[in-house]
N, C-alpha and C positions, 0 to 999 in steps of 0.2 A: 241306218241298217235295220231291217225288218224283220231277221231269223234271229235268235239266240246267241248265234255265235258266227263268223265266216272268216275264213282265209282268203288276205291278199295276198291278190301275186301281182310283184311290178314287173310285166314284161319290158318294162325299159330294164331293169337290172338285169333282167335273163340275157337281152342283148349286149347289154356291156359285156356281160360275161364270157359269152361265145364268140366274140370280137377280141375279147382277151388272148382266149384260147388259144386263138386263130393266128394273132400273130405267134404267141412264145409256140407252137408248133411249126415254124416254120415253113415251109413248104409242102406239107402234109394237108391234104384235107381233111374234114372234120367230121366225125359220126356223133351226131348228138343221143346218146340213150337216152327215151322217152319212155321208157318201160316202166310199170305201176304206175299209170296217169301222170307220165310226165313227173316222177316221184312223189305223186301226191299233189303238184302243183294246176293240175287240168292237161287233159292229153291234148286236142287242140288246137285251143289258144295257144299254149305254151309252144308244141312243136313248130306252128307258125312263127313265131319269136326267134325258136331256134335256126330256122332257117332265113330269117330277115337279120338274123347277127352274121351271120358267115356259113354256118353248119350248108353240106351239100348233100348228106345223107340222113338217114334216121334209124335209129336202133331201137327193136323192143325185143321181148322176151319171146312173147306165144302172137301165134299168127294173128288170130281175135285183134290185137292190141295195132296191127298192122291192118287190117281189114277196116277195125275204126277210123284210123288216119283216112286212108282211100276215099269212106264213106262220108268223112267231112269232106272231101276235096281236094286235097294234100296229096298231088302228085309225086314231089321228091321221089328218088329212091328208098326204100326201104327192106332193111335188114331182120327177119326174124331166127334168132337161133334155140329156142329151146322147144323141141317137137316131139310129143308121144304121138304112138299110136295109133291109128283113126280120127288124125285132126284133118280138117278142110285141109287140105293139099291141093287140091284144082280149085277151090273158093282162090287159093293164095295166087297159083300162076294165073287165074284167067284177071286177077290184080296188078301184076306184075310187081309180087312182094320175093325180094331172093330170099332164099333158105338157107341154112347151116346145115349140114352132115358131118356125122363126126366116126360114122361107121358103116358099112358095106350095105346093114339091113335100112338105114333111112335112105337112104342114098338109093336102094334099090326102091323103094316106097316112090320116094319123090319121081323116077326116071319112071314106074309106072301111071304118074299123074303126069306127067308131058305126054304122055304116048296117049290118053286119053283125051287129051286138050290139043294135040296135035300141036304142041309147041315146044323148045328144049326149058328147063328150067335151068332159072340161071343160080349157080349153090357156089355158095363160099365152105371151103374144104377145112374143120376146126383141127386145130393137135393140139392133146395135150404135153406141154412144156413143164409141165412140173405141178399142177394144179389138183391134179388129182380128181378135177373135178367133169365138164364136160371134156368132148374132144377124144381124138387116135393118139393110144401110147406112140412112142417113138418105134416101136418093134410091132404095131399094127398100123401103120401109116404108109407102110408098101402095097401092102393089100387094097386099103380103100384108094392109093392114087392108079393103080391098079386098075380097079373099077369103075373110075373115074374117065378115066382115058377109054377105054369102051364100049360106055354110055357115049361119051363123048364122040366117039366115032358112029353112033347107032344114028346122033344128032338129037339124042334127049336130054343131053346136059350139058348144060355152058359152065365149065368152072372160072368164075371170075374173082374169086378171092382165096385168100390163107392165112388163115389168124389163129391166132391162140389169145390167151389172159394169164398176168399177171398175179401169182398167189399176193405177192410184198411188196410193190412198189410203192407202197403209204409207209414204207419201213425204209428210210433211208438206207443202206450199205447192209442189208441182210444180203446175204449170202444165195439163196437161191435165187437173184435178181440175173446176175450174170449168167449162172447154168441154166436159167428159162430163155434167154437172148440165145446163149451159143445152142443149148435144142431146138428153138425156131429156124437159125440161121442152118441148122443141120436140115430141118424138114423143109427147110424151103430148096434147099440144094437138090433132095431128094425128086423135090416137086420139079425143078425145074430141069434134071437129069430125066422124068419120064413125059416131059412133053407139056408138063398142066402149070408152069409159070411164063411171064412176058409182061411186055409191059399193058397188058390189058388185063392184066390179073391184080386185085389189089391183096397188099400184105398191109397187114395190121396188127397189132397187138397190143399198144398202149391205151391203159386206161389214162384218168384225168391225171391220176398222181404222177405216170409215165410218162403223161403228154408237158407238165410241168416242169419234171427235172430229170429226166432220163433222153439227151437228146438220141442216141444210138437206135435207143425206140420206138423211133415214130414212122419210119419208114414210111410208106405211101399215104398213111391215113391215120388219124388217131377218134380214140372212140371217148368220148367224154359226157363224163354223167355228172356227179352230184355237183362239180365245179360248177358247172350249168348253173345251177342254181344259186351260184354263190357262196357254196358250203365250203371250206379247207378240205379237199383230197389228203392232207398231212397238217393236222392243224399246230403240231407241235414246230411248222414254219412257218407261222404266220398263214393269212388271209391271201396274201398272192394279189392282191387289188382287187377280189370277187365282192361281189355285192347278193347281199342274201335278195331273195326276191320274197320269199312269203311272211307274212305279218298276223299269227294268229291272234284274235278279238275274240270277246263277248262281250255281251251286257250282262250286268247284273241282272239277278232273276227279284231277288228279297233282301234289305237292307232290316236289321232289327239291333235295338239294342239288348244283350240279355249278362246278366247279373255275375259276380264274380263266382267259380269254383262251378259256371257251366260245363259239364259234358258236351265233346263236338263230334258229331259222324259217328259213324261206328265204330262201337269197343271204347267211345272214350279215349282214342290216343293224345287225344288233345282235350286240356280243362283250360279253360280263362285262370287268370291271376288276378282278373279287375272287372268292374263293369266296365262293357266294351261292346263297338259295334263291329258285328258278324255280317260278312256279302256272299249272296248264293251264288255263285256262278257256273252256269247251266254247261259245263262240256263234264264230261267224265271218261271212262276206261270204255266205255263202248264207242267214243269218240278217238280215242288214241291216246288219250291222258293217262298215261302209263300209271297204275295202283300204286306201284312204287315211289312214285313220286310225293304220296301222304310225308309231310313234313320233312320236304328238303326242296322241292322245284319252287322258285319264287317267279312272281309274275308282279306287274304294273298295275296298282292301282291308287288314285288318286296324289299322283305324283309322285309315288314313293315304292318301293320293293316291299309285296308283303309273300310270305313263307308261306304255301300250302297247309291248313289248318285243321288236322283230322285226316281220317281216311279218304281217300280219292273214291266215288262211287260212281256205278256204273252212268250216271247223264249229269251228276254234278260236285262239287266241291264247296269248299269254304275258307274266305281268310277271315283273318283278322285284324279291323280297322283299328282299332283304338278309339282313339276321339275324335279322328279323322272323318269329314265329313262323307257322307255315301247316301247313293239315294238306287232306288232300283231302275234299272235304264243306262245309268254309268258305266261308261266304257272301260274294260280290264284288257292289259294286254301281256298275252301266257308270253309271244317270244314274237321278235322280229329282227332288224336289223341294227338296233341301240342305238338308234337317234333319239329315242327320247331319254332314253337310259332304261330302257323295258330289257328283261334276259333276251340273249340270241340262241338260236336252237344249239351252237354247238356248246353254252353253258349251259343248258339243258340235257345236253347227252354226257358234258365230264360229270354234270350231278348225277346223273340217274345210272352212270357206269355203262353209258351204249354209245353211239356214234350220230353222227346226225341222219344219216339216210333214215334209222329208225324214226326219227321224234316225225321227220318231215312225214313219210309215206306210211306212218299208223292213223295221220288224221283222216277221220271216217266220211263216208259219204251223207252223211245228213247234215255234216258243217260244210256250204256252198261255197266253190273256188269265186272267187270277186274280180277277174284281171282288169288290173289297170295298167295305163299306155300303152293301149294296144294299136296299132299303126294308124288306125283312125281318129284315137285321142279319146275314145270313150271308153267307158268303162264296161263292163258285161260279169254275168252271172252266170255261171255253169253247175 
């Protein structure tokens, strides 16, 4: 290893995972979300992985993140749903990246970017089901299918999908799980009462946790993100048989021995009790090493768990060896999949009080994605 620090990713694990998916979904096919670099793991490689596991589509956020796939070469279908205002919109159709609309004004947006490309855009129609977040209330979702049907007939817009998301399916038996299902099943009624469902239309609306344990949910496709990677969608049921894929490293920067009733990092939050050897290790809070993690996140080093020692600073940290041997160059490992017994990211996130998608997609871009087994058998650098 040559940089300070790097994440591996095993795209053999990524593929086990979305082979997982694939079957406990059923009959559904599979949207793999790749959005935030493939959650931090390399946009890529990884979506490559994802579609050599089973996935037949791909999901990202903002078109950019969809325009990159393309520009690797990554044909697949792709899905981008979160679009402000004077983004590439003919960059996206003359790509053949579909869109999400969740109201009258994008949907009018995107039907004037076909008419300039001289081709229909093909837009998945979002409702919100209870989220509160994207997507048409259930009392503005006549309107845009409305204008949907329209366009539609102008020959500017292909509607081939209708999905919403899940606020709680990581929440077993809450209560708005069902009243998001029966307002999907309402708007899809609606949809398919003005002309704009069939069976060339896809209905979606399971995430990983939905694609897991809510069979009712999965209807034509299901959309799976962090399971990808290995992570528990519901971790309070176990692993599900996911295998994490990324493995963060560093080397040591500085080994030293320093004297009992040393001050460590800033403020002092941490004093030695002994003479004892201190290891630099070069990642910090501008890398995604969460500040809060000062004296509670443990990591791997030299065969044993040692406890974050002092404040977390912005490019690096400190533990504390004991009499434990260390030399600078010595491999520490923050979190991976606990085969050696190193932390896994999602005891990373009950320590630090967050989830895993954080711990994974805060690691920064100056720490270089590593993938290994990648269909060729080598390894690469991103």
């Amino acid at each position: 290893m040559a940089t300070p620090a790097e994440a591996r990713v095993d795209l053999a694990a990524v593929r086990h995972n979305v082979a997982l998916l694939k079957e406990r979904a059923g009959g559904a096919e599979l949207m793999g979300a790749v959005k935030a670099d493939a959650y931090g793991h390399g946009l890529a490689p990884t979506s490559r992985a994802v579609l050599e596991g089973g996935a037949s589509r791909l999901g990202t956020a903002f078109i950019g993140e969809a325009l990159d796939l393309r520009a690797a070469g990554v044909t697949a279908p792709i899905l981008s749903w979160l679009i402000t205002p004077g983004e590439p919109l003919d960059e996206a159709l003359a790509a053949g990246v579909e869109l999400s609309a969740a109201d009258v004004r994008l949907l009018d947006e995107i039907a004037a970017a076909a008419r300039r490309a001289g081709r229909p855009a093909q837009v998945h129609l979002e409702a919100d089901t209870g989220m509160s977040r994207g997507g048409a209330p259930l009392a503005a979702w006549p309107e845009l299918l409305t204008r949907a049907r329209e366009l539609r007939a102008e020959g500017v817009v292909e509607v081939v999908g209708l999905w919403s998301h899940f606020a709680c399916a990581d929440i077993p038996g809450h209560p708005s799980i069902d009243r998001q299902l029966e307002t999907y099943r309402t708007a899809l009624k609606l949809a398919e009462q003005a002309g704009l469902a069939g069976s060339h239309v896809i209905r979606h609306l399971a995430n990983s946790a939905a694609a897991m344990t809510l069979p009712d949910a999965r209807f034509d496709l299901v959309r799976c993100g962090i399971a990808m990677y290995g992570l528990s969608p519901i971790p309070e049921q176990g692993d599900f048989g996911l295998r994490p894929a990324m493995t963060l490293v560093a080397r040591i920067a500085q080994a030293k021995r320093v004297t009992e009733s040393s001050g460590v990092s800033y403020g002092h939050l941490y004093v030695t009790d002994r003479e004892t050897t201190l290891g630099l290790v070069p990642l910090g809070y501008a890398d995604g090493i969460l500040r809060h993690a000062t004296g509670r996140a443990e990591v791997l080093a030299g065969g044993r768990r040692r406890v974050i020692a002092g404040r977390v600073c912005m490019d690096q940290f400190v533990i504390d060896m004991g009499d434990d041997p260390l030399a600078a160059g010595d491999e520490v490992v923050l979190f991976g999949p606990g085969d050696r017994g190193e932390p896994t990211a999602q005891e990373w996130a009950d320590t630090l009080g967050t989830i895993t998608h954080e711990i994974v997609t805060r690691i920064g871009a100056r720490v270089p994605r590593v993938h290994q087994n990648v269909t060729q058998g080598i390894s690469q650098r991103a």
